[in-house]
N, C-alpha and C positions, 0 to 999 in steps of 0.2 A: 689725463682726461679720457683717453682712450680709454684703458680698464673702467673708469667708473661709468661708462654708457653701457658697456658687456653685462655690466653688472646690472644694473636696471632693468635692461632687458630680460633678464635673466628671473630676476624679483618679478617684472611683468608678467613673465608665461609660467611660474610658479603662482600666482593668483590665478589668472587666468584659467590654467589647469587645474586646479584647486576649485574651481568656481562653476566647473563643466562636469566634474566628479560628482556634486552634489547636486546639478541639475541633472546627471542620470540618475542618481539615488532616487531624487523627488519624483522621476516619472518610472520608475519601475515600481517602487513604493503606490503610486496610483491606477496602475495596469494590474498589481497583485490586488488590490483595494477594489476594483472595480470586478475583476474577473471573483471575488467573493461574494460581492451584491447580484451578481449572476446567478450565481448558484444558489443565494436564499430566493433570489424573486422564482426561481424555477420549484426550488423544495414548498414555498409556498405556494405554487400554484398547483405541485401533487397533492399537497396535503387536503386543501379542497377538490380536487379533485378525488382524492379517496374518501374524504367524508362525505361526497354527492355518491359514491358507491354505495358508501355505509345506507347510506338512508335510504336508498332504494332496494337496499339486501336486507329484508329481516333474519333467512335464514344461514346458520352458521358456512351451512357446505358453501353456498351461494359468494358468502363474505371470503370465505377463504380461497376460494377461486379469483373474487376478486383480486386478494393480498396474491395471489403468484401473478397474475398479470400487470399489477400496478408497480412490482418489483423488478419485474421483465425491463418496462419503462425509467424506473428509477436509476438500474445498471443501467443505461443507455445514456441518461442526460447527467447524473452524476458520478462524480468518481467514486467509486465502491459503495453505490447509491443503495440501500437498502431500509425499507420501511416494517412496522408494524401496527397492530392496532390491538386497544385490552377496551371490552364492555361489560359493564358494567349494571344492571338492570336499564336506566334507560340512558344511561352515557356514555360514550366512549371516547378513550384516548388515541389518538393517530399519531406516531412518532415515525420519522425518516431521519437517519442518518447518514452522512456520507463524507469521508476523507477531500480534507483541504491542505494541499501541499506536500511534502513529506511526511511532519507529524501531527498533524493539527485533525482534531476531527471534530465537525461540527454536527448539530442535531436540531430538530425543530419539533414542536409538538401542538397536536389541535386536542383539544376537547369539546364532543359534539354531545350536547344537549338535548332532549326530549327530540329522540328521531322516531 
């Protein structure tokens, strides 16, 4: 009877450990999940904030100065944060891109209308 209590116990802390393993899965799974909704709510809030540039820069030199200072910004808050913009008579596209994790890289894009 002795062996078969060791052994239960045994079966116990092998669930148990089993069961602890996948509850740090789940919460690092949700710290990487969370730490990437950071960085869109951030890339979203440059990309308005360079299309309030855009609209207020009609001229190229002006815009372009913009785009190196708003890149300035972007290396700062994202990792390998860098943005662009392409216009078009009266629209323009705002794209930022910037490195999520080792290989992953993510992008976002605005198109600004009749500025």
């Amino acid at each position: 009877m002795k062996g078969f209590a060791l052994i239960e116990i045994l079966v116990a802390l092998l669930i148990i450990s089993m069961s602890l393993i996948g509850i740090v899965g789940m919460q690092l799974t949700t710290l990487r999940n969370a730490e990437e909704s950071y960085q869109q709510s951030l890339a979203v809030v440059q990309l308005a904030a360079m299309s309030d540039r855009l609209r207020a820069n009609h001229a190229v030199t002006a815009r372009d100065r913009e785009l190196i200072s708003w890149n300035v910004i972007n290396a700062r808050l994202l990792p390998k944060g860098v943005g662009s913009y392409h216009c078009n008579n009266n629209t323009c596209k705002v794209t930022l891109k910037w490195e999520f994790g080792k290989l992953q890289q993510a992008s976002l894009s605005l198109r600004i209308g009749e500025y």
